[in-house]
Residue, then its C-alpha position, 0 to 999 in steps of 0.5 A: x573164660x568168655x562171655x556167651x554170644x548172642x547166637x550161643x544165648x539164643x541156642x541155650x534158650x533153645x535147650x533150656x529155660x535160663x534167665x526167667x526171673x534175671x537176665x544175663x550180660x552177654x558179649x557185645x560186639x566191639x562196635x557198640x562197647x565203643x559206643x558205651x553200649x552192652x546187651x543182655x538177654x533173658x526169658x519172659x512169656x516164653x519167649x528169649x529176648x535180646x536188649x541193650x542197655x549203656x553198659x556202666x548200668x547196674x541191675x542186682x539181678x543181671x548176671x554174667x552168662x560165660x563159658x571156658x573153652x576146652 
């Protein structure tokens, strides 16, 4: 299983409206886990949003957005 890109969050956002209420961890890119960062997305006004946060934070209603390669 793998976390979704930010690319692959924004295609789904596109097809379907997710994260309205919560928002999703999404893979980070190396350079910034090194940095003890972490981004996530969600959808408020319409519109998809990309954020980044220090990855040890904790938020109840941020999940993990994955998917299983076939």
């Amino acid at each position: 299983m793998k976390l979704v890109s930010e690319d692959m969050y924004l295609e789904i956002q596109e097809a379907e409206n997710l994260d309205l209420k919560t928002s999703s961890w999404l893979e980070t890119p190396k350079e910034v886990r090194e940095l003890g960062g972490a981004i996530f997305g969600d959808k408020r006004y319409d519109r998809t949003f990309i954020y980044h946060n220090s990855a040890d934070s904790y938020y109840s209603a941020r999940a993990f957005r994955a998917y299983i390669e076939l």
